[in-house]
C-alpha positions in Angstrom: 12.3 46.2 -63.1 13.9 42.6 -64.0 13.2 41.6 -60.6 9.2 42.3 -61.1 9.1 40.8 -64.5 10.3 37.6 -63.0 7.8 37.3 -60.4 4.7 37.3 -62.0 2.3 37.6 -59.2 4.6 40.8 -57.9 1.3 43.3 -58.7 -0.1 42.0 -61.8 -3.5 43.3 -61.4 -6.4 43.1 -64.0 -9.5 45.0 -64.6 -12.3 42.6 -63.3 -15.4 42.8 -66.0 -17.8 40.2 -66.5 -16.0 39.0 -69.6 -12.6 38.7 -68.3 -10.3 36.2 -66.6 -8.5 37.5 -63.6 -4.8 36.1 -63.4 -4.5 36.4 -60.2 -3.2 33.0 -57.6 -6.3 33.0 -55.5 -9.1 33.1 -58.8 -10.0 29.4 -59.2 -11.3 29.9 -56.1 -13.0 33.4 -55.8 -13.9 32.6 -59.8 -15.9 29.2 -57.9 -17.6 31.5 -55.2 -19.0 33.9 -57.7 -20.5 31.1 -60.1 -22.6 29.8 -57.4 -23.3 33.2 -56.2 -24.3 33.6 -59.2 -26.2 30.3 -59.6 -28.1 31.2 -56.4 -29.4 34.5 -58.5 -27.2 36.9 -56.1 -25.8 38.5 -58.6 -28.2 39.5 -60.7 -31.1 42.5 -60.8 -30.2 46.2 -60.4 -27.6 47.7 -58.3 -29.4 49.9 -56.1 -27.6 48.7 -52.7 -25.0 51.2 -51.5 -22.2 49.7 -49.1 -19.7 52.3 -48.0 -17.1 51.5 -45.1 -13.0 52.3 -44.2 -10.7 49.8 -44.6 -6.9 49.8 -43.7 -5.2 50.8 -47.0 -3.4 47.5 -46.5 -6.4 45.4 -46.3 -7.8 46.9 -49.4 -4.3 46.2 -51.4 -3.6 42.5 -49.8 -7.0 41.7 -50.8 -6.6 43.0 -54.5 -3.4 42.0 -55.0 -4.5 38.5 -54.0 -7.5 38.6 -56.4 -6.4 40.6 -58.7 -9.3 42.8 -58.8 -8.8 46.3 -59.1 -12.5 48.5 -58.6 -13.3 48.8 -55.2 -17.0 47.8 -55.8 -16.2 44.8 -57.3 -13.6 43.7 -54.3 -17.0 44.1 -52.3 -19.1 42.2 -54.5 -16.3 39.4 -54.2 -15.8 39.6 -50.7 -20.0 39.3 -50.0 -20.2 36.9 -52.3 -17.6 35.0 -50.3 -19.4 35.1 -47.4 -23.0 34.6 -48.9 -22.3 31.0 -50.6 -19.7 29.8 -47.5 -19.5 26.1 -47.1 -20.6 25.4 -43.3 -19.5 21.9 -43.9 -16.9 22.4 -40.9 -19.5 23.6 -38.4 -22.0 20.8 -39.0 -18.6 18.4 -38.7 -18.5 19.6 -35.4 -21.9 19.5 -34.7 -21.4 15.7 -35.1 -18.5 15.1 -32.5 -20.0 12.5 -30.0 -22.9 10.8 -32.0 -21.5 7.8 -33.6 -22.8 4.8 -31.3 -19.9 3.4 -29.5 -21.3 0.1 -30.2 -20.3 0.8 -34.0 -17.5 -1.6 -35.6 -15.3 1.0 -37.5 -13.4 -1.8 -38.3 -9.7 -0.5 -37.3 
């Protein structure tokens, strides 16, 4: 028990509502991804959509764990919303490799 109490992040898990604060490591982040999911209106309107699918049971726990979120509806909602508003900043980088003019002084 002492050992748990002074690792904080050893399975602190908190009910994820709308109102809360999750105290989990990872939430700046997933809290950022679901504002603009939110922003972007992909959040709101009625939840008629059913997603069903099997995990490994240490998927499911790892990924709750690490955001502290505790329904399984809501770890999908996260998890979609993730991959809805994803930055493809990296992609376009690449997209870019080769086109500066080799004529171009970068100055180095």
């Amino acid at each position: 028990m002492a050992r748990a109490a002074a690792n904080p992040t050893s399975r602190s898990t908190v009910k994820l509502t709308r109102s809360t604060v999750r105290t989990a490591p990872s939430t700046g982040r997933l809290n950022e991804v679901l504002a603009v999911a939110k922003e972007h209106g992909l959040l709101s309107g009625t939840r008629t959509h059913v997603l069903r699918g099997r995990m490994p049971a240490s998927l499911v726990e790892q990924a709750k764990r690490k955001s502290g979120i505790t329904s399984d509806s809501k770890l999908l909602e996260a998890a979609l919303a993730n991959l809805a508003v994803a930055d493809d900043y990296w992609q376009w980088l690449h997209s870019q490799c080769g086109t500066i003019n080799p004529d171009v002084d970068l100055e180095f």
